[in-house]
ZAMARGU-4260 file (C-alpha; in steps of 0.2 Angstrom, whole numbers, plus 5000, padded with zeros to 4 digits):
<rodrens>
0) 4889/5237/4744 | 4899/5248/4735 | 4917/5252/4741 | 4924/5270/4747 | 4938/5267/4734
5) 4928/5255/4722 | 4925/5265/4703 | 4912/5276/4706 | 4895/5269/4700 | 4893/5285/4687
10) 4906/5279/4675 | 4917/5295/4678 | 4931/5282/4681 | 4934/5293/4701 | 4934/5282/4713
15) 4918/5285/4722 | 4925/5292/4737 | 4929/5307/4725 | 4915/5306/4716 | 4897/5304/4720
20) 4900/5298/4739 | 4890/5294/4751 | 4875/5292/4735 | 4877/5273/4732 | 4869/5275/4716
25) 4856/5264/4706 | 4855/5245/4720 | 4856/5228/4709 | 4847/5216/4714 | 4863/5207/4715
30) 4870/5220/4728 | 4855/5219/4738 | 4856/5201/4738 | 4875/5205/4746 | 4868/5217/4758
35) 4854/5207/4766 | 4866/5192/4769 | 4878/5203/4776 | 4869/5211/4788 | 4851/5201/4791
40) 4859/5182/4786 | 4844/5183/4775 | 4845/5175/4758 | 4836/5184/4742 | 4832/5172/4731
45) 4838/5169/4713 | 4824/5165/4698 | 4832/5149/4698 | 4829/5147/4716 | 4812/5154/4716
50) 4807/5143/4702 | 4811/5127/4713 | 4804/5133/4729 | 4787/5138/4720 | 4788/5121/4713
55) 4791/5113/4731 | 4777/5123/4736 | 4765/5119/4724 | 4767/5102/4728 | 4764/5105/4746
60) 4749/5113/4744 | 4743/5098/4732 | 4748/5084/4747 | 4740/5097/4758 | 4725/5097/4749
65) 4721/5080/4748 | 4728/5075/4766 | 4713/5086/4771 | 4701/5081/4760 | 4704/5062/4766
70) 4703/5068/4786 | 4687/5063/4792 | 4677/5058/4806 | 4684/5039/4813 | 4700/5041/4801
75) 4717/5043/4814 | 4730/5055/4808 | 4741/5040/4807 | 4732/5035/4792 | 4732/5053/4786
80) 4753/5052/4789 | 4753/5036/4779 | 4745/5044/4764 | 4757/5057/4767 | 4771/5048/4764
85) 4765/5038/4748 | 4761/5056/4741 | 4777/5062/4744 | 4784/5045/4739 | 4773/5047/4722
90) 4778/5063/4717 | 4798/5060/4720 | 4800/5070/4735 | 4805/5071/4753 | 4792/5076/4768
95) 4804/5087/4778 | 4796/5086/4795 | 4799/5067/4794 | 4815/5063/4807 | 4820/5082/4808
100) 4826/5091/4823 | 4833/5083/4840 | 4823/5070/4846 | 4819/5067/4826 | 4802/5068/4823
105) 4793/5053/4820 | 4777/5060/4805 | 4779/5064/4789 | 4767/5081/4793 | 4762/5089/4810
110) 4743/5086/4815 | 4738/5096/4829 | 4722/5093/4837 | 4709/5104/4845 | 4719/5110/4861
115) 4737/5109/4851 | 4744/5124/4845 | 4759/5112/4833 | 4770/5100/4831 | 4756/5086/4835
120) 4763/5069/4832 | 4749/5056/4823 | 4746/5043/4830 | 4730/5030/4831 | 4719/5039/4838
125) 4703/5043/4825 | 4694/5061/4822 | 4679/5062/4830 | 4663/5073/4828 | 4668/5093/4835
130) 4687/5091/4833 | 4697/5104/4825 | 4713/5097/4816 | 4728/5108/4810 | 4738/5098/4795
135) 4756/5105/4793 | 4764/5100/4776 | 4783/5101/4772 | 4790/5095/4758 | 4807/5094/4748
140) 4808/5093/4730 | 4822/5093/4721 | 4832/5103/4737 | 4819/5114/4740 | 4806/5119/4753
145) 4787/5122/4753 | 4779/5124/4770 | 4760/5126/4771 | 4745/5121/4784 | 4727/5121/4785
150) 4713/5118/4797 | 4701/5102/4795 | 4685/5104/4805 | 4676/5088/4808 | 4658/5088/4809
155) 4649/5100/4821 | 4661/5112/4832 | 4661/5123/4845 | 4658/5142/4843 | 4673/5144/4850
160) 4683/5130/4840 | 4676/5141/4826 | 4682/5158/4828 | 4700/5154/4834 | 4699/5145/4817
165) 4692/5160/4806 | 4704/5173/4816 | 4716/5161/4811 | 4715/5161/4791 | 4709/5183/4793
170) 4725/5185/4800 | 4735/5175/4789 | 4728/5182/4774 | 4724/5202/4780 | 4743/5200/4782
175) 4746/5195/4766 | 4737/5210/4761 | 4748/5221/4768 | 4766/5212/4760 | 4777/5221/4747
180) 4795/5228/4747 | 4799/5243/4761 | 4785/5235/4772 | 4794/5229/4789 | 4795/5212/4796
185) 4789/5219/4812 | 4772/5225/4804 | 4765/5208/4802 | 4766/5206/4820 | 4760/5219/4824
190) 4747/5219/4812 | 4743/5201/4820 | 4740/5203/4836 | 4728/5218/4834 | 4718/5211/4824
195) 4716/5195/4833 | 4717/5203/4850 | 4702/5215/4844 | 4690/5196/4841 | 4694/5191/4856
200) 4707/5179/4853 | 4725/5178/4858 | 4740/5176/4848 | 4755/5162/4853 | 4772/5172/4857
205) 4783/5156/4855 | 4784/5147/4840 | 4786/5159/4823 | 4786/5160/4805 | 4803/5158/4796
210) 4812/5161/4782 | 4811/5144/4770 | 4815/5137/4751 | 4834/5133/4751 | 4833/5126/4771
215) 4818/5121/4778 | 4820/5135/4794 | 4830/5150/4789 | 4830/5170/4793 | 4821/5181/4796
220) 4810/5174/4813 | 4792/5181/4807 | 4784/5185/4824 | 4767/5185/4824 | 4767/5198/4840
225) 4774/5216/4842 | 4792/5214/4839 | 4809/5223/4835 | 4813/5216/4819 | 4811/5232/4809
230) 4821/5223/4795 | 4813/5231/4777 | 4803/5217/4765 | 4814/5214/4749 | 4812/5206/4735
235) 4818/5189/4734 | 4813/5185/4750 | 4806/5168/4755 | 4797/5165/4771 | 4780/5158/4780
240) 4768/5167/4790 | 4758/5154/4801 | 4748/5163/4816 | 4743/5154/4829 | 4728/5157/4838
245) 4724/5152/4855 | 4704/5154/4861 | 4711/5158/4878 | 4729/5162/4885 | 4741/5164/4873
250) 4754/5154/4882 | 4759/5134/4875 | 4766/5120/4884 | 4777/5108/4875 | 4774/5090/4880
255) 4788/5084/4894 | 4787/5066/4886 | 4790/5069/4866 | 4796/5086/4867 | 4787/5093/4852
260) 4767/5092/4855 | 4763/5111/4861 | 4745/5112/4871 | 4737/5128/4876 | 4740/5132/4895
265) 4723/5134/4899 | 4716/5118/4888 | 4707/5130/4877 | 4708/5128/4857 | 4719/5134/4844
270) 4721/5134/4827 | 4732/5141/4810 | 4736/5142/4793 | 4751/5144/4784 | 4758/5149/4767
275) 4773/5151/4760 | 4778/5168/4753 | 4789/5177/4741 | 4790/5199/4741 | 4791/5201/4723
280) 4795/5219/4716 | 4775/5225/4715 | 4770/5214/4731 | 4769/5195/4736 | 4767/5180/4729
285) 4757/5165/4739 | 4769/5150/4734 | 4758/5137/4742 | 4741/5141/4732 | 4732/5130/4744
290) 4711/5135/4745 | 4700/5136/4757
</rodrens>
């Protein structure tokens, strides 16, 4: 931000105190960039930053891909995991999830069955006909992030296993809709939660989306419930949206044992889709061009 005694921005050689204060002028990107660190610790990306992370996210969204392509009825998520890794491995990058936070994790990708709202671990265990199957896909390429997930369904499911799985790509991508500079980070939330509360679902309160593409977790938190993080869009900005929809309450447990596996209260299913996103000037960019 411009200084009280910096040169006035006009070129009248005043300092801008004397000149056209308090009218900051004609914002750089570069400023803005200054500004958003300063206040919100939120990083606006450079074009040489967001030409890695739209590459890290394009290869997420191409393991992602075929990791749900290969999940099928008697295949475990172990199996999945392990062709995770020889992707990643293949392509000269780094699964992020694989030994991060505190106790490490032990997967190279989260899979999150039926009743788990994230962070499942794979293990041997294979899909069976009516399960629901959330894969989550990090990955680092040369020092940057993608971050994506989809829903496998397997075989016949539920009715219910069916609309927490629709609400949850419609609320992803209605909001999604809605993205472009000015628009505030509270609004996704809010946006969220109405339009999944009105199909009967509920939304999860404790785990969010995040900033992502220099770091793996960064600010802003994305909330995907009413919040007060009225902080405008910009752009530059990188982050996920990820909603997770629970069929019945909207409160998660976290396994007592592993400390990451998170299961609905109420034993109900849940279900989400992520993307990774960049606020350009005119709107949003999906960075993680996964289909459906």
């Amino acid at each position: 931000m411009i200084g009280r005694n910096d040169p006035c921005w006009c070129g009248s050689q005043q300092k801008w105190k004397k000149c056209h204060y308090p009218d900051p002028g004609p914002q750089t990107q570069e400023s803005l960039r200054k500004e958003y660190y300063k206040k919100h610790q939120i990083l606006l990306k450079t074009p040489e930053q967001i030409d890695g992370i739209r590459k890290a996210g394009k290869l997420a969204a191409s393991i992602l891909e075929e990791l749900c392509a290969f999940a099928k009825e008697g295949v475990t998520t172990a199996e999945i995991d392990q062709l995770s890794r020889k992707l990643h491995a293949d392509a000269g990058a780094t699964a992020a999830a694989l030994n991060y936070g505190s106790p490490p994790f032990p997967g190279s990708i989260c899979t999150s069955l039926n009743e788990m709202i994230c962070h499942g671990i794979p293990n041997n265990v294979p899909l069976k006909d009516g399960d629901i199957l959330n894969i989550d896909c990090a990955s680092i390429l040369n020092g940057y992030y993608g971050d994506c997930s989809k829903m496998v369904c397997i075989g016949n499911i539920t009715q219910e296993k069916q609309l927490v799985v629709d609400v949850a790509y419609d609320s992803l991508m209605k909001s999604i809709e809605m993205l472009k500079p000015g628009v505030k980070v509270s609004e996704i939330g809010t946006f969220i939660q109405k339009y999944a509360e009105g199909k009967g679902c509920s939304v999860v309160y404790q785990f969010v989306g995040h900033g992502v593409g220099t770091r793996f977790h960064e600010n802003p938190q994305v909330s995907h419930v009413r919040n007060s993080l009225h902080v405008p869009l910009a752009p530059g900005m990188t982050f996920t949206i990820e909603p997770m929809i629970n069929a019945g309450t909207s409160e998660g447990i976290i396994d007592p044992e592993n400390d990451w596996e998170a299961r609905t209260a109420d034993g109900r299913p849940s279900a989400q889709w992520e993307h990774t996103l960049l606020i350009t000037e005119e709107g949003c960019e999906i960075l993680t061009p996964w289909k459906r």
